[in-house]
Residue frames relative to the residue before (quaternion, step in Angstrom):
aa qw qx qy qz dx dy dz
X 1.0000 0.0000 0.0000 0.0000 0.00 0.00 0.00
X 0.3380 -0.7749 0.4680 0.2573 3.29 -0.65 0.97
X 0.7512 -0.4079 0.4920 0.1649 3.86 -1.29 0.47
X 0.2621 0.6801 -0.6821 -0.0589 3.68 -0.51 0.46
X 0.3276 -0.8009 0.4059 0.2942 3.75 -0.28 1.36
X 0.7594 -0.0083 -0.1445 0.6343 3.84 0.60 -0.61
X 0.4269 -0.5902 0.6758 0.1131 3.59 -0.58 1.47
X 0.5246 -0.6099 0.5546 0.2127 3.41 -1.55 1.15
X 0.2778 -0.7574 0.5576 0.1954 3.69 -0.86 0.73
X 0.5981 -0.5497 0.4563 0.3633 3.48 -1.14 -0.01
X 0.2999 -0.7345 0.5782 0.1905 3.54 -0.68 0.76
X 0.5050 -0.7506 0.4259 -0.0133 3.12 -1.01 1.16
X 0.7018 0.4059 -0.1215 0.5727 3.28 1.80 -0.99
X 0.3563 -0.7863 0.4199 0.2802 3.45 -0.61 1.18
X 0.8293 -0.3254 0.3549 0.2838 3.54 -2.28 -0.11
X 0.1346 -0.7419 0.6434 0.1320 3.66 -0.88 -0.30
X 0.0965 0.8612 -0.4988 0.0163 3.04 -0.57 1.42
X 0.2549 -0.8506 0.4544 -0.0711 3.19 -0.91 1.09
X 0.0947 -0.7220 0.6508 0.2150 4.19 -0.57 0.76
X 0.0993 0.6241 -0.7748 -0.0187 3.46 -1.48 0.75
X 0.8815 0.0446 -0.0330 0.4689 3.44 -1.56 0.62
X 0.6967 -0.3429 0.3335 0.5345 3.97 0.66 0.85
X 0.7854 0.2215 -0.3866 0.4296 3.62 0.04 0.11
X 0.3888 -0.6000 0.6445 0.2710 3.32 -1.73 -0.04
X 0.2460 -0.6849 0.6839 0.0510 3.26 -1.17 1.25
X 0.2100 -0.7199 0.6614 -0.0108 3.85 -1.36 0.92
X 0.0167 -0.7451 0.6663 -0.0235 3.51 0.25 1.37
X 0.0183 0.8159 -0.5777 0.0149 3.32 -1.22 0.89
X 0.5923 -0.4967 0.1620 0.6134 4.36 -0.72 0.29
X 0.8342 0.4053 -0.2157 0.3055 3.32 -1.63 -0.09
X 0.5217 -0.6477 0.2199 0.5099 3.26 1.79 0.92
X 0.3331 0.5952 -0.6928 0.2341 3.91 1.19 -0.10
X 0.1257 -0.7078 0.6951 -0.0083 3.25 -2.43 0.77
X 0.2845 0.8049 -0.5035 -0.1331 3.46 -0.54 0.02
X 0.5053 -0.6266 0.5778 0.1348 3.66 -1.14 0.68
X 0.4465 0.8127 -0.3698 -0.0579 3.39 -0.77 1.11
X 0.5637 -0.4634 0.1398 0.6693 3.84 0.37 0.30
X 0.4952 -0.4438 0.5526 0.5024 3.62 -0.92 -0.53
X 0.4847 0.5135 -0.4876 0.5134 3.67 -0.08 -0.26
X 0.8642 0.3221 -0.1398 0.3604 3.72 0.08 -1.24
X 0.5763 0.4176 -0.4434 0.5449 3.41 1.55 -0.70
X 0.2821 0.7369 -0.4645 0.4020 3.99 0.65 -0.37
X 0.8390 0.3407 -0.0394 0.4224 3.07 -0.77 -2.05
X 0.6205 0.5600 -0.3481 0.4245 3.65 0.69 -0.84
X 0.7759 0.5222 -0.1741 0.3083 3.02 1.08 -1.55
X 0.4736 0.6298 -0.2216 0.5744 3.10 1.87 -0.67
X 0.7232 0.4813 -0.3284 0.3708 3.57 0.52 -1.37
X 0.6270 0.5379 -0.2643 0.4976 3.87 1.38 -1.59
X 0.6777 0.4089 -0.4456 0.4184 3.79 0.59 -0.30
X 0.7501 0.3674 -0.4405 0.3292 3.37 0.34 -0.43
X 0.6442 0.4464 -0.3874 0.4855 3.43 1.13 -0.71
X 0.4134 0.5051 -0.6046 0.4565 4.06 0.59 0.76
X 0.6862 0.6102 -0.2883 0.2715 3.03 0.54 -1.72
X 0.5176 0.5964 -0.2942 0.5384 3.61 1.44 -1.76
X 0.6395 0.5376 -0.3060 0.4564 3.66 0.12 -1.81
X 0.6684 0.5499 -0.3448 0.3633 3.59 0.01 -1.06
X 0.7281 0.4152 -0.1823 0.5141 3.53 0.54 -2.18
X 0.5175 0.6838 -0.3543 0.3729 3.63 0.93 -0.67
X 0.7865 0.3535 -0.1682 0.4776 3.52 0.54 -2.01
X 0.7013 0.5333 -0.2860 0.3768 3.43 1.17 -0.19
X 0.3249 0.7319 -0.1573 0.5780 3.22 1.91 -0.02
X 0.7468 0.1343 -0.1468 0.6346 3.52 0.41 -1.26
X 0.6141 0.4793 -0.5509 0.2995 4.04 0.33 -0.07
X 0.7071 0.5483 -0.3322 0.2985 3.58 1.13 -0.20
């Protein structure tokens, strides 16, 4: 099995979203970007709340 020495951590600071010219731009840390229709920045947006929400009931779960 291979070794990941420092495993990526979770980033703590959030996204920046933005509509220019009909799309939606997703500035995020470490210069990450992404560019998507509205239709897609939508659905994403839908998709990241519930899996917070999960994440959420989750970390509360193991604090008990």
């Amino acid at each position: 099995m291979t070794m990941i020495p420092n495993p990526p951590q979770p980033r703590d600071d959030p996204g920046i979203a933005s509509a220019e010219d009909g799309v939606v731009i997703l500035d995020g840390p470490n210069g990450i970007a992404i560019t998507m229709t509205a239709h897609a920045a939508a659905a994403t947006g839908h998709s990241l709340i519930a899996a917070a929400e999960l994440a959420e009931r989750q970390s509360l779960s193991r604090e008990r």
